[in-house]
C-alpha positions as CSV (number, residue, x, y, z in Angstrom):
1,X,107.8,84.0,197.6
2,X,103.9,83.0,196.9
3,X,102.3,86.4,197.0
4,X,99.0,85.2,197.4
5,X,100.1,82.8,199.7
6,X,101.6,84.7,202.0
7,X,98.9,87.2,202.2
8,X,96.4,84.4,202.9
9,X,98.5,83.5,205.8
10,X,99.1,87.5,207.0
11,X,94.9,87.8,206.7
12,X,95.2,90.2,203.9
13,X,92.9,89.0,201.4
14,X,89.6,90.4,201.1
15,X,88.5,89.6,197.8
16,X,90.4,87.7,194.6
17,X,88.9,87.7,191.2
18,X,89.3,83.4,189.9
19,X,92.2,83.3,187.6
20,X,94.8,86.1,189.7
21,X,96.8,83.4,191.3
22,X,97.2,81.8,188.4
23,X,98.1,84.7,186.3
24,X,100.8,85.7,189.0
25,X,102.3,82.4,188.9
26,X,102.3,82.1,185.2
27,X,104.6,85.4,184.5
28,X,106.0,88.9,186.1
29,X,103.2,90.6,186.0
30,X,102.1,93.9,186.4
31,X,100.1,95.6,189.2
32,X,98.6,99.2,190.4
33,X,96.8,100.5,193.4
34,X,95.9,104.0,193.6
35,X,96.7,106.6,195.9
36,X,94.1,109.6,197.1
37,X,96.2,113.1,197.2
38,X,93.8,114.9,199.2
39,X,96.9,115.6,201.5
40,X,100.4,116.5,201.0
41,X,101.3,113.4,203.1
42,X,100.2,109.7,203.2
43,X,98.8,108.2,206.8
44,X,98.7,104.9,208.4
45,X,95.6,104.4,206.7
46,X,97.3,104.3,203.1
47,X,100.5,102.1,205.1
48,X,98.2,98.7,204.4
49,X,98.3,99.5,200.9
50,X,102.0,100.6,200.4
51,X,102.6,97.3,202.2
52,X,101.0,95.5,199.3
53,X,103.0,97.2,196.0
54,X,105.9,96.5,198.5
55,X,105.1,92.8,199.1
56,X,104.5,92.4,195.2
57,X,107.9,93.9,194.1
58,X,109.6,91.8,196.3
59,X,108.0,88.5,195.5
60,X,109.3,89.2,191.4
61,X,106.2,91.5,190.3
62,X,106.3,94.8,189.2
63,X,104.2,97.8,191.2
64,X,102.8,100.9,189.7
65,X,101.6,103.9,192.2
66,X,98.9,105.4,190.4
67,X,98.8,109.2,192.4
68,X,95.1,110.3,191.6
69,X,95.3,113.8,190.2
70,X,92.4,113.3,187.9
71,X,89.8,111.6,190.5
72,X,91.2,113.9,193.4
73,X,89.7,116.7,191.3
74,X,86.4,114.6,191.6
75,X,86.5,112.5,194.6
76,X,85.6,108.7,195.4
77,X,82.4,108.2,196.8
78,X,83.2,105.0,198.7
79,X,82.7,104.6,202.3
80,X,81.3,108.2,202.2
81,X,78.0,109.4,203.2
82,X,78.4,113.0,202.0
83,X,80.7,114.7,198.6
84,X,83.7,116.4,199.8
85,X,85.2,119.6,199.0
86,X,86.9,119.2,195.3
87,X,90.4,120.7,195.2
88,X,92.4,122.7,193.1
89,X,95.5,122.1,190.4
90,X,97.9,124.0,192.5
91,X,97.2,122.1,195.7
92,X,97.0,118.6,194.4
93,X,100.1,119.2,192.7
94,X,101.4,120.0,196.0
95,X,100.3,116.9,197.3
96,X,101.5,114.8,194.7
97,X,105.1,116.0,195.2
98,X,105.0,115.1,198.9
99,X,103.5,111.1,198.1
100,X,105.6,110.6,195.3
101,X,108.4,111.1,197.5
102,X,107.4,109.5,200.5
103,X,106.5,106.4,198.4
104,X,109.8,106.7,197.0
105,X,110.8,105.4,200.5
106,X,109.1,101.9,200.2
107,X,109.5,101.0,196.5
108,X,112.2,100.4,194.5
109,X,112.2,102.6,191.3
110,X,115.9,101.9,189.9
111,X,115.3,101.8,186.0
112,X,117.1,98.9,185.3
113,X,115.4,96.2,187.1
114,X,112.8,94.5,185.1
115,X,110.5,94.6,187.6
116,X,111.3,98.6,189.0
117,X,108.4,100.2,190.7
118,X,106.7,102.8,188.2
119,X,104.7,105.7,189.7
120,X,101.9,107.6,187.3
121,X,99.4,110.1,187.7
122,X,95.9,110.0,185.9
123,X,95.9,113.3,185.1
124,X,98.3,113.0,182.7
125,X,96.1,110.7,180.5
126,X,93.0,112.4,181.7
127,X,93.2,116.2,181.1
128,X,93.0,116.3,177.2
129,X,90.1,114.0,177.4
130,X,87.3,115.7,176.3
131,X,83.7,115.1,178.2
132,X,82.2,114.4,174.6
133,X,85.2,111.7,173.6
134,X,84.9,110.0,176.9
135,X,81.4,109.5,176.9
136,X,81.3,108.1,173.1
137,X,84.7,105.8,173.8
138,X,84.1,104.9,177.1
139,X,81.0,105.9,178.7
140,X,78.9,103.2,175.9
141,X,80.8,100.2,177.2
142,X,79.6,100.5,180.9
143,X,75.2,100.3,181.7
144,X,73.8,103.2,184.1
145,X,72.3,99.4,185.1
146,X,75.6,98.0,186.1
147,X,77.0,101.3,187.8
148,X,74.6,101.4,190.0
149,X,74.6,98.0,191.3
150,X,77.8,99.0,193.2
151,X,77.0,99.0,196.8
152,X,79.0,102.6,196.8
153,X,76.4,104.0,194.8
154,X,73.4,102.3,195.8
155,X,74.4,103.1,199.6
156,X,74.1,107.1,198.8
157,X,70.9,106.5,196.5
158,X,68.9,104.6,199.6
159,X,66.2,106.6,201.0
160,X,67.8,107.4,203.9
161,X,70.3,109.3,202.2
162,X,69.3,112.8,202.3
163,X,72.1,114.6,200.0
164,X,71.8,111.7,197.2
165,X,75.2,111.8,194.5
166,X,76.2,114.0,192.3
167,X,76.6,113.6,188.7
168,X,80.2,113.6,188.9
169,X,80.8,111.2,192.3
170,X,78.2,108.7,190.1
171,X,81.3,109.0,187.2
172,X,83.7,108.2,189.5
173,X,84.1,104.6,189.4
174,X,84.1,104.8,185.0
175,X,87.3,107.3,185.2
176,X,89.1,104.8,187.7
177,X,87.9,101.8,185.2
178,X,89.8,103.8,182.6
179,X,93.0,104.1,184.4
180,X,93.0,100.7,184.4
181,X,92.2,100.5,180.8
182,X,94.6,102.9,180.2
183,X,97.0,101.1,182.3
184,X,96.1,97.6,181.1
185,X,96.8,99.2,177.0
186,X,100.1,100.9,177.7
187,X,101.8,99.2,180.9
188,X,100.9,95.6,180.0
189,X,98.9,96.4,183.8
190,X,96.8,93.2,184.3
191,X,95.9,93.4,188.0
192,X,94.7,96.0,190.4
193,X,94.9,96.1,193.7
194,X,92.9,98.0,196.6
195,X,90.8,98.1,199.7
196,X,87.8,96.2,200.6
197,X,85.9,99.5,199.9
198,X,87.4,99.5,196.0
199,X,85.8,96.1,194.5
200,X,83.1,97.9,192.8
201,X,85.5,100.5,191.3
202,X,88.4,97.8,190.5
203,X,86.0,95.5,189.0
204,X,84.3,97.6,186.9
205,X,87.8,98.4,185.3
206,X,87.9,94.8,184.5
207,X,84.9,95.0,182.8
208,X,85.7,97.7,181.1
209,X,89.0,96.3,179.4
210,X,86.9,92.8,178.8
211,X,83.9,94.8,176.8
212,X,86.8,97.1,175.2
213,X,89.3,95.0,174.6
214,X,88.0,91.5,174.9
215,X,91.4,90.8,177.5
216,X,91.5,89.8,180.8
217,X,92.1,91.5,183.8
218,X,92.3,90.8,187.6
219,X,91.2,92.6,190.7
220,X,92.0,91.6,194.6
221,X,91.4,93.7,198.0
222,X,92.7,93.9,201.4
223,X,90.2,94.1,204.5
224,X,90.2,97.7,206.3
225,X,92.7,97.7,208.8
226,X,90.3,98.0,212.0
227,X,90.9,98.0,216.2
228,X,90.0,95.4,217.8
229,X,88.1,97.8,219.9
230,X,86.0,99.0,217.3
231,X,87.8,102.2,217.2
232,X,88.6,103.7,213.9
233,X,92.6,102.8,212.8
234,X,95.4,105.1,212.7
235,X,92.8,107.9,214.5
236,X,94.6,109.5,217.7
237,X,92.8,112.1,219.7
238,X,95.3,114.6,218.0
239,X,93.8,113.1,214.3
240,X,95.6,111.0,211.5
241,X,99.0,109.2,212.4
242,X,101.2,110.6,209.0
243,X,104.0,109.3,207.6
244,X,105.4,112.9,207.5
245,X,107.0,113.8,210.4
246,X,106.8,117.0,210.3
247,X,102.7,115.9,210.7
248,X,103.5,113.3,213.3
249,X,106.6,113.3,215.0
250,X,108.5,110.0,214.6
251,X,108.0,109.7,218.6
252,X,104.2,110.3,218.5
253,X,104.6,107.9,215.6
254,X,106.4,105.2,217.5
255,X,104.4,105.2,220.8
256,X,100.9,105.1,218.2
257,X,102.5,101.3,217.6
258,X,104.0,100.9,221.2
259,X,100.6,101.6,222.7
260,X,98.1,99.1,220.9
261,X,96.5,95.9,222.1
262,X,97.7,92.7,222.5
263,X,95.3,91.1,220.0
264,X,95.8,94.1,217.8
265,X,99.5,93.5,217.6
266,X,99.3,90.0,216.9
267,X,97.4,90.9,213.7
268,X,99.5,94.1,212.7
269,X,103.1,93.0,213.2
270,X,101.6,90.3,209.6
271,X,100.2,92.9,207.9
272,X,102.8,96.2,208.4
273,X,106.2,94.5,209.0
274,X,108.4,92.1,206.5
275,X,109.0,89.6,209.5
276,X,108.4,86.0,208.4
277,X,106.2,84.0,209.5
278,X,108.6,82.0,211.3
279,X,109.7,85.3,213.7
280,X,105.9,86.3,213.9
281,X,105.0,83.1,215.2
282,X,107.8,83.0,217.5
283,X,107.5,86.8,218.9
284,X,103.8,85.7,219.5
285,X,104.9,82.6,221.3
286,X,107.4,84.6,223.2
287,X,104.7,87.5,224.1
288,X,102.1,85.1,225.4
289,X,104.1,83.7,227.6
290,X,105.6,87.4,229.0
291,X,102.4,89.8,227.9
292,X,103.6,92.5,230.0
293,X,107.2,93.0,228.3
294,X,105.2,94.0,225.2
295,X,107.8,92.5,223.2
296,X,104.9,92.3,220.1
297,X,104.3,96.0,220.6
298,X,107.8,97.1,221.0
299,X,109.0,94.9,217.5
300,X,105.6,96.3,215.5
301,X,107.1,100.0,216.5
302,X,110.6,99.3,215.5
303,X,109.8,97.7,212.9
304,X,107.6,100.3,211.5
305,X,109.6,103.2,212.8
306,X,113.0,102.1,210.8
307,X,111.0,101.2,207.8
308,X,108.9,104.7,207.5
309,X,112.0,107.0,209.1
310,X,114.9,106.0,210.2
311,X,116.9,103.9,212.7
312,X,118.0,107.1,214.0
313,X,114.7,107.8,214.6
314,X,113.0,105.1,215.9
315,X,117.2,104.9,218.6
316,X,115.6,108.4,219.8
317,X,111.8,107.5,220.1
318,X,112.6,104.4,222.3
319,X,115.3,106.5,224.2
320,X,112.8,108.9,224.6
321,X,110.0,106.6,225.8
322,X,112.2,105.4,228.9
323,X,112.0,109.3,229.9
324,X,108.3,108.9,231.4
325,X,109.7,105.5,233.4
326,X,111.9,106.9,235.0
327,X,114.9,105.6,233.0
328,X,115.6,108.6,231.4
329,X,118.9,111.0,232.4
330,X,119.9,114.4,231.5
331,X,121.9,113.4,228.9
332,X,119.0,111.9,227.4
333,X,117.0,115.0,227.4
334,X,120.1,117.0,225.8
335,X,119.9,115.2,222.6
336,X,116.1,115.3,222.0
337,X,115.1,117.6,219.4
338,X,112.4,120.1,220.7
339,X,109.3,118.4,218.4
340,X,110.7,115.5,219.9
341,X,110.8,116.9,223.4
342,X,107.5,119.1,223.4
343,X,106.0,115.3,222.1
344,X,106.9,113.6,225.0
345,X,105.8,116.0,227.4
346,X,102.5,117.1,225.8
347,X,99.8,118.1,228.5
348,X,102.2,119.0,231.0
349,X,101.9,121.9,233.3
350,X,103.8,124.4,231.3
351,X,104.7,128.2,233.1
352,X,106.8,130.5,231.2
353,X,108.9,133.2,232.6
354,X,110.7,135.6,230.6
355,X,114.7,135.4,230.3
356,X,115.1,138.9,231.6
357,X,114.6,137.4,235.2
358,X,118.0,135.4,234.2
359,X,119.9,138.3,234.3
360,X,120.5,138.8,238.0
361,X,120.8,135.9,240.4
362,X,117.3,134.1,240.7
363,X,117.2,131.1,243.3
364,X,115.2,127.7,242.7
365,X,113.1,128.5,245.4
366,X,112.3,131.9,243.9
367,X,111.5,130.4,240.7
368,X,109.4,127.1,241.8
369,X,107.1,129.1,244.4
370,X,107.1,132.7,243.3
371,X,107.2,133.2,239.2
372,X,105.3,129.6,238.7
373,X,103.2,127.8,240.9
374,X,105.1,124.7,240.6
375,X,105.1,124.4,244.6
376,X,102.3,126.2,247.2
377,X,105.0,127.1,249.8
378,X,108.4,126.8,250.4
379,X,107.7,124.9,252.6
380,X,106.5,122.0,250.9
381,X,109.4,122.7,248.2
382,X,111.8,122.2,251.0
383,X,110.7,119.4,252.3
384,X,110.7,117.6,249.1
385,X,114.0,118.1,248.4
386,X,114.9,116.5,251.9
387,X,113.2,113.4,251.2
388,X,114.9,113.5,247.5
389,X,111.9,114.1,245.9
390,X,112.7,116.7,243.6
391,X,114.4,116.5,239.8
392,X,115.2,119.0,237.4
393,X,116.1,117.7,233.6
394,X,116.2,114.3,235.5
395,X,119.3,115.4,238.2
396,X,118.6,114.7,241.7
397,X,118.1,118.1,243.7
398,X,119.4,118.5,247.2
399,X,119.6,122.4,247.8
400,X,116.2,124.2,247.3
401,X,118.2,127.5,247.8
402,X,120.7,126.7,244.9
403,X,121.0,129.3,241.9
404,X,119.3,128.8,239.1
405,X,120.8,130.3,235.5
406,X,120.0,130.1,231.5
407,X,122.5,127.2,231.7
408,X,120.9,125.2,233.9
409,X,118.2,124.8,230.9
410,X,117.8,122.1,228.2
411,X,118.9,124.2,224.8
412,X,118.4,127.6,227.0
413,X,114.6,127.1,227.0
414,X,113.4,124.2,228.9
415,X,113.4,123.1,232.3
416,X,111.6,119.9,232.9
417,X,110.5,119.7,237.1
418,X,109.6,115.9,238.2
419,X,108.3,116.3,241.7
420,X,107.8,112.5,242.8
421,X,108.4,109.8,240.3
422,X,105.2,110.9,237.9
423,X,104.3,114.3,238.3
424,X,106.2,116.2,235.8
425,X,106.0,120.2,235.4
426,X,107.8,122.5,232.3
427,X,109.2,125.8,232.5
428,X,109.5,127.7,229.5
429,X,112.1,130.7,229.1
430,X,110.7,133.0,226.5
């Protein structure tokens, strides 16, 4: 596989230093993009980038995760108009636990391949560095001139930035251009990789090993993965879409993909999914002439779903989606797991009642009209249940006098009330 190539094609090229193509063509070579560990857990935002080490390693080159736990202790001004909060060894270490494993997921790290995924963490080359050492070996190679013709630094210097940059956000970009350095020197690393937002940084590590070293290096970025809406990507009114799913459930994580726009899954099924170009052009072909199958939408989730959990995951997820259509049945409700369940039914009416009432005989109607408010009146309870109206965990109901026990409850706890085909009500036995 052409790497560059096919990322031309797939619209992920931002930026390309002259001379990477070549290089790439000319021998397995050696690439790293780096990872922020301000959280315990990568999210879609980070997926573009994983994407890219995967894309590398599979066309013959070998990727390197560099996990920040150096700059995480400082923090990247790019793309940011104020410093953020610095954190501490014991939760970065934290954090670097939970992406080194979820990266573990995407890359292959098996030893004895030549070109086996590496994964690093600058801390381990930056913490006996003292301040006075850095500044005489490294700081003299790079101008205060040059670092602050970086549009990351001159954005927060403008006049109309009224908190200005700390000393140690303006050192930022010379500790990532020596990881690069440091990469470059003791991993044969010759090309780093990023978004849009890290040319500055990535180049200046070039420069850096060229004024050094007198060798080359390389440097190419991605676009930001943006909505066609203009709305920020991977953002749901919840927050960030993880790749943890205890963060996001893998059904909240499958309905994020199921639910975007046509033009915005025409552009995303390239850049998330291994699909060739062959199938991508033929899904598209096949969606424009059928938009409202969403077959786009539904490949880009199960594609993604499998790849980041499981197919387990992504079998319950769709099941789970039919639920809301109507194509859902009890059986289907039995073998959801209650994140899975409280997902698909978030913002519901929910009424709780305690499991004491259970212990004598309790009839529906008692329950729908007089310990919730499901129904006014009787009345109207009854005369939905004529017409066929009313559903409990997705049976048909034609007695509104019938008794109602602990088993009649998904898992002992849940009882899910569809009055009509979309209004849907939860009962919860505490």
């Amino acid at each position: 596989m052409n790497f560059i190539a096919d990322l031309k094609w797939r619209g992920m090229i931002h930026d390309i230093m002259p001379g990477t193509e070549e290089q790439l063509a000319k021998e397995m070579t050696a690439a790293y993009i780096g990872f922020d560990p301000t959280a315990d857990s990568l999210h879609v935002g980070s997926f573009a980038q994983i994407m890219l080490l995967k894309r590398f390693q599979l066309a013959g080159h070998k990727p390197i995760a560099l996990v920040g736990g150096a700059t995480g202790m400082i923090g990247d001004p790019s793309g940011r108009s104020l410093e953020r909060n610095l954190l501490d060894e014991e939760t970065l270490n934290k954090n670097l636990e939970g992406i080194k494993k979820q990266l573990s997921k995407f890359l292959d790290f098996d030893s004895s391949s030549p070109n086996s995924a590496e994964m690093v963490n600058n801390y381990d080359w930056m913490k006996s560095f003292t301040f006075l050492e850095f500044i005489r070996t490294i700081g003299k190679h790079i101008t205060v001139n040059y670092m602050m013709s970086k549009d990351s630094v001159k954005k927060r210097l403008s006049e109309d930035s009224r908190q200005g940059m700390s000393f140690t956000e303006f050192t930022y970009q010379l500790v990532q251009g020596y990881d690069f350095l440091h990469l470059y020197q003791h991993k044969n690393c010759k090309l780093q990789m990023g978004g849009s937002d890290q040319w500055g940084n990535i180049v200046t590590g070039t420069e850096l090993i060229r004024r050094k070293t007198g060798g080359e290096a390389f440097a190419l970025t991605c676009p930001l993965i943006t909505k066609s809406d203009g709305g920020k990507f991977g953002k749901t009114e919840q927050g960030n879409v993880w790749l943890d799913p205890a963060k996001t459930s893998p059904y909240a994580f499958y309905q994020f993909w199921l639910n975007v726009s046509d033009d915005d899954a025409k552009k995303y099924i390239k850049i998330f999914t291994l699909l060739s170009r062959e199938e991508i052009e033929s899904l598209s072909e096949q969606h424009d002439k059928e938009p409202h199958q969403r077959l786009l939408q539904k490949t880009l989730a199960k594609e993604i779903t499998v790849m980041v959990h499981s197919r387990e995951d992504y079998e319950t997820a769709a099941d789970a989606s039919q639920i809301l259509f109507g194509k859902g049945t009890t059986d289907t409700l039995k073998k959801l797991d209650e994140a899975t369940f409280l997902s698909i039914f978030e913002g519901v009416p929910l009424f709780e009642v305690n499991d004491s009432l259970f212990q004598g005989e309790v009839k529906l109607s008692e329950l729908l009209v007089d310990k919730t408010s499901v129904f006014e009146s009787k009345g109207e309870l009854r005369r939905l249940v004529q017409g066929g109206g009313l559903s409990l965990n997705k049976a048909k109901i034609d007695d509104a006098e019938m008794n109602i026990s602990l088993d009649d409850f998904l898992n002992k706890k849940f009882l899910l009330v569809q009055k009509g085909k979309k209004n849907y009500f939860l009962i919860k036995c505490v």
